[in-house]
Steps between C-alpha positions, in 0.01 A plus 500: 500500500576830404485805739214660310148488679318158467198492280117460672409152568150587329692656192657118447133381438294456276220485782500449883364330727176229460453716204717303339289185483351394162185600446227230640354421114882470371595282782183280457515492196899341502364235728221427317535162355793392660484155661421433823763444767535142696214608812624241799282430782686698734486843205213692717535832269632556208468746225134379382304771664823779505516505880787676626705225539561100503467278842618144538407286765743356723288354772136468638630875734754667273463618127828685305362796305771656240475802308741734310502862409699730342523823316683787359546846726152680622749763650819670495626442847670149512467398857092569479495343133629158669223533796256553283547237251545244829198621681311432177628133420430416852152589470425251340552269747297675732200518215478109542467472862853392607796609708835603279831304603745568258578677173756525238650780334419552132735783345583598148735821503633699203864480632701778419203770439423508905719454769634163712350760807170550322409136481647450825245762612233312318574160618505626876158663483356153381668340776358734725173441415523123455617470888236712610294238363612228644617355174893595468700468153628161495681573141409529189641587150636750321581645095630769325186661346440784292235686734492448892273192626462405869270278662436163692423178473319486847351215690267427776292249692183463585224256653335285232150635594585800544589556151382852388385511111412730223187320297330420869288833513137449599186697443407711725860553624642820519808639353787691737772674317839516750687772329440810280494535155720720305859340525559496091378839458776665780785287309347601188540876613844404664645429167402844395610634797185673624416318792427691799740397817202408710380304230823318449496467869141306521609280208810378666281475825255273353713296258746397780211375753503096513119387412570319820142477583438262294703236674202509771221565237440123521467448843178738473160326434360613181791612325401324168788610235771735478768632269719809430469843293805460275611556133134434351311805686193463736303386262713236320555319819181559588412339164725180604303454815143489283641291244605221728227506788215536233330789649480886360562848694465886600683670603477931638742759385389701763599246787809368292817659676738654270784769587385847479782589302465215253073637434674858419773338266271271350237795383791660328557280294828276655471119452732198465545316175370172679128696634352477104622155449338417794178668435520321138557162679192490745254773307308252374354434848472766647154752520612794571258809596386774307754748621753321437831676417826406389680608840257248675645214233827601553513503917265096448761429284798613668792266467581445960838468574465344830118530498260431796345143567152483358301270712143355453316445812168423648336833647517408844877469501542827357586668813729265614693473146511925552648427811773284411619752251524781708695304770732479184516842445231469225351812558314558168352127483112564387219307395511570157206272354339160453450193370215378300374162349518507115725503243827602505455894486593838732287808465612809639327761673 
């Protein structure tokens, strides 16, 4: 390295953060067709219903659930780039129900453009976050890449029956959203440099919280299904969890939590690449109301870097799902709508 100043970490990208996923229609459309894998006994969740990750069976008390995540910079700062990226693999595990134990460092660096101290930065806020966790970086792999990638494979355990699911909803459930909306739009604005310190601040905030509620979500009766806000936007994940329980779905802008900042950035106009790919992917279902504007599509849409758990529960253990969250430091956690029997829809009010 030379002494002149080292480039952004979002200026290496061609995107950042779960932004960087393909688009749901490409990536079903890939794995359309392609044979299915050998499905052992012992195989309790694989990719069928695109839960948010696999679990294996290794006795009648203790299941293995494995996951992996990783992603290109959301932000310029290395040491919050690496929590960010671990607090969001990890999640996860929580999203199923289980405990995390271990991880292992994925990292693809463009050697020579940023410094041996940079990654060293970035690998150190991962670890940070991974043994707050309880799941500390075990090892893991590393190449010399063209743009930055970190992540983690990350694994966890949990009780057979206890076993949390995305395509489990049940009508008449309702739906509680654990985080706000808006995390694509700040990085979005980021890149352009025009996001507001306090709004960098609450991004950062809310990306780095562990979703560790949901390691407990399954010891609460009525807790039907849950999963987590990512790359696809509210509503494509959303869309997952009507798709594989069968049912359909509203859901109210007005109770839907999404950062102040992120409502003002959106109605001028500032959007991710990945928000109209999603909308494209999951507009087919969707009945949206008669004021609907484009600012409303983009924040439903919103690729979540580190999103909020959505959960799908039965009315009466609303209040004690709220409470778990804000034990967690989930202050914004809301009832955000319901589910319905019929087919596989979500209206929006």
């Amino acid at each position: 390295m030379t002494d002149a100043p080292e480039p952004r970490l979002t200026s290496l990208a061609h995107g950042g953060g779960c932004g960087c996923k393909l688009a749901p229609n490409v990536l079903s459309e890939i794995l359309t067709g392609m044979p299915a894998g050998l499905a052992p006994a012992s195989l309790l969740v694989d990719a069928a219903t695109s839960d948010d990750a696999a679990v294996w069976r290794v006795s009648d008390e203790a299941a293995i659930v494995a996951t992996t995540d990783f992603f290109m910079p959301v932000v310029d700062d290395p040491y919050e780039f690496g929590r960010i990226a671990a607090t969001n693999a990890i999640s996860d595990i929580y999203a199923m129900g289980a405990r995390p134990i271990f991880s292992l460092a994925l990292v693809g660096m463009p050697v020579g453009k940023i410094s041996v101290a940079t990654i060293r930065k970035i690998l150190d806020g991962g670890r940070s976050v991974a043994e707050k966790a309880g799941a500390p970086i075990a090892g893991g792999h590393s190449i010399d890449s063209v743009e930055p990638i970190y992540g983690l494979v990350a694994l966890g355990i949990v009780h057979p029956d206890r076993i949390l699911r995305n395509c489990t909803a049940r009508p008449g459930d309702v739906l509680i959203l654990g985080k706000p909306l808006g995390v694509g739009i700040f990085s979005a604005a980021l890149k352009k440099e025009m996001l507001p310190a306090h709004d960098y601040a609450a991004m950062i905030a809310s990306t780095t919280l562990l979703n560790a509620p949901g390691a407990e979500l399954s010891s609460i009766d009525g807790v039907h299904a849950v999963t987590d806000v990512t790359g696809f936007g509210l509503l494509g994940h959303l869309a997952e969890v009507c798709r594989g329980s069968a049912v359909a779905a509203r859901i109210r802008r007005a109770d839907t939590p999404v950062f102040a900042g992120a409502r003002r950035l959106a109605s001028e106009g500032v959007r991710t690449g990945a928000s109209p790919r999603n909308w494209a992917s999951v507009s087919a279902m969707i009945d949206p109301p008669a004021d609907w504007r484009e600012a409303d599509r983009d924040l439903l849409c919103d690729p979540q870097t580190s999103g909020g758990l959505l959960v799908s529960c039965a009315p009466r253990a609303a209040d004690e799902v709220l409470a778990l969250f804000r034990r967690h430091g989930h202050d914004n956690a809301a009832i955000i709508g319901e589910i319905a029997a019929g087919a596989p829809r979500i209206a929006v009010i």
